[in-house]
VOBA-1610 file (N, C-alpha, C; in pm, whole numbers, padded with zeros to 5 digits, always signed):
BEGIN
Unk+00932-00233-02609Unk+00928-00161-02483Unk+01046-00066-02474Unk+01035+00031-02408Unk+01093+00136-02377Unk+01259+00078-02271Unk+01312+00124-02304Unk+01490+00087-02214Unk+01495+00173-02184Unk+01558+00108-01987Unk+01582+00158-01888Unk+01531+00326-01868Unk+01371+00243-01836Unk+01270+00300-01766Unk+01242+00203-01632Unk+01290+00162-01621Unk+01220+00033-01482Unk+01315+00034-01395Unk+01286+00063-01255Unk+01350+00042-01150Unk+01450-00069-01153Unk+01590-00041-01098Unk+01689-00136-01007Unk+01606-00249-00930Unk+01598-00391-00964Unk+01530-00450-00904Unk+01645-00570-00837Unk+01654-00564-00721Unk+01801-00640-00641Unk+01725-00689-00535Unk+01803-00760-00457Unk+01801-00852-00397Unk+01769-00788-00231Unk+01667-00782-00149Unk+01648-00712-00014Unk+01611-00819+00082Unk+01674-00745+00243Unk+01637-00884+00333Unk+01512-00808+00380Unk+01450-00870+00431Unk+01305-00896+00532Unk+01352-00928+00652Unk+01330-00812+00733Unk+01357-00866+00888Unk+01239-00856+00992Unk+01208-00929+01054Unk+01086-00981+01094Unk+01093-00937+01240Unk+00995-00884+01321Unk+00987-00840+01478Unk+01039-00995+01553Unk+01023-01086+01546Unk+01055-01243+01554Unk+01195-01280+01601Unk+01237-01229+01479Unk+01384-01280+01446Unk+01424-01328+01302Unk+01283-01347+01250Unk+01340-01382+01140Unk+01378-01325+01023Unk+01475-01372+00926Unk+01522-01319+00851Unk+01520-01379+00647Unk+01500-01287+00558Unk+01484-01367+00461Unk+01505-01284+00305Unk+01602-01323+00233Unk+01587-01259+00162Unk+01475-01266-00002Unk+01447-01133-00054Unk+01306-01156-00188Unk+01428-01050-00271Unk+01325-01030-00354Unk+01376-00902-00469Unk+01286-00826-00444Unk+01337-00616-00489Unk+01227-00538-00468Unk+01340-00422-00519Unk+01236-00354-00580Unk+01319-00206-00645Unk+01314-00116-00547Unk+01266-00162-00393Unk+01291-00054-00280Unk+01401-00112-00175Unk+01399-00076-00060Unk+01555-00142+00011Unk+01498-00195+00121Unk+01584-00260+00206Unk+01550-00333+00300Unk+01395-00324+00411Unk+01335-00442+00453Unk+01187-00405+00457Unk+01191-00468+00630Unk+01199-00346+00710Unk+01114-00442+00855Unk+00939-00512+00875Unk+00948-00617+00864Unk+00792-00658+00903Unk+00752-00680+01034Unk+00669-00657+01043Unk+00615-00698+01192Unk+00551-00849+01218Unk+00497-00912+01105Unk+00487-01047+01137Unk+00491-01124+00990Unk+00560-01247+01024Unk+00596-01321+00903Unk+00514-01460+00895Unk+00580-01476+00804Unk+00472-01677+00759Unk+00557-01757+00928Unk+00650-01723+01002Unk+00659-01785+01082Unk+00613-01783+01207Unk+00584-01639+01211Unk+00523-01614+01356Unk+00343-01589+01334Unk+00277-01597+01208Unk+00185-01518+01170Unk+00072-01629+01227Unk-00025-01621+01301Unk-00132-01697+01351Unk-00172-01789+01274Unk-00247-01771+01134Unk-00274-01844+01065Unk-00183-01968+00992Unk-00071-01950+01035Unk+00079-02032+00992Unk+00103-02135+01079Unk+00109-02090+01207Unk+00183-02149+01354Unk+00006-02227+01437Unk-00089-02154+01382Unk-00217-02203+01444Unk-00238-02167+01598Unk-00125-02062+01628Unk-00150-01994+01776Unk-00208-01886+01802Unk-00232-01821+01895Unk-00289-01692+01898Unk-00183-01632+01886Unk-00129-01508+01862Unk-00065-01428+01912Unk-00176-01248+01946Unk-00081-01220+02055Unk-00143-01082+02062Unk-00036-00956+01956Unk-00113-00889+01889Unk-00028-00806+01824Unk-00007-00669+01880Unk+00122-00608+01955Unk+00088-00477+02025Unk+00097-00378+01913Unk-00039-00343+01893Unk+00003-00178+01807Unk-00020-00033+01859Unk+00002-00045+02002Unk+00014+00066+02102Unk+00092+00142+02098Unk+00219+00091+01993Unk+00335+00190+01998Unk+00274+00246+01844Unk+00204+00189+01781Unk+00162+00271+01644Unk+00056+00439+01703Unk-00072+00347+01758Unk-00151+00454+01790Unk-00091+00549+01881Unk+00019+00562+01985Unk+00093+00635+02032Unk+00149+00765+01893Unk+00210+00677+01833Unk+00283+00737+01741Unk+00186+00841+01638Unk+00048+00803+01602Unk-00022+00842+01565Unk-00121+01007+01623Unk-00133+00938+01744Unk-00188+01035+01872Unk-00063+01158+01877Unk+00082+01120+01895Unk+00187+01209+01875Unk+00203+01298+01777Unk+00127+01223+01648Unk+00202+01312+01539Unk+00069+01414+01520Unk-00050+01364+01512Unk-00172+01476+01507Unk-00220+01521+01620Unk-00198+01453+01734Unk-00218+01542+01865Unk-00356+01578+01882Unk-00419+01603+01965Unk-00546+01611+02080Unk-00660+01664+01978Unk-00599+01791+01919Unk-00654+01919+01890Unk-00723+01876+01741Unk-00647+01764+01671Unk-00694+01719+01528Unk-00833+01673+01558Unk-00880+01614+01627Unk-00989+01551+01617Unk-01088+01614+01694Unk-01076+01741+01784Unk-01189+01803+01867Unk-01296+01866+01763Unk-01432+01842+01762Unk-01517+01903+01679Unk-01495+02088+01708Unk-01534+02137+01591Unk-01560+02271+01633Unk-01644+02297+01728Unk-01583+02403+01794Unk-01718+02465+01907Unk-01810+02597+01853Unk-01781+02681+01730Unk-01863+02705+01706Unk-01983+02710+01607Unk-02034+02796+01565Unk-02130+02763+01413Unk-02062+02831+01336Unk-02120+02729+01191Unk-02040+02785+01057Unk-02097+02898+01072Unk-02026+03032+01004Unk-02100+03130+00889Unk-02091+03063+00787Unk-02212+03134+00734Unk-02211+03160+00580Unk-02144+03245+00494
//
């Protein structure tokens, strides 16, 4: 195999909307999650509600009204 072609692979924390905190390895840098093995429904066996209102906000913000209106008129050819 080819030397030092492969990413820096070190040590990054995981910080969780929760609180929680944890460190993995990853050739990218520190990672916010939004839900972990501790808070994650299928883990804890609770419901949780997940708000992603601040995503589609963010979404609606960045392409705005005008991205998604069909044309109003006819193609030419």
């Amino acid at each position: 195999m080819k030397k030092d072609i492969h990413p820096a692979y070190k040590e990054v924390t995981v910080k969780c909307a929760c609180g929680n905190t944890f460190k993995t390895r990853s050739a990218g840098g520190d990672v916010q999650a939004d839900i972990c093995s501790n808070c994650h429904p299928f883990y804890t066996g609770k419901q949780k509600f997940v708000d992603t209102a601040g995503r589609v906000e963010k979404f609606q913000k960045k392409f705005g009204g005008e991205y998604f209106k069909k044309p109003s008129g006819k193609k030419t050819k």
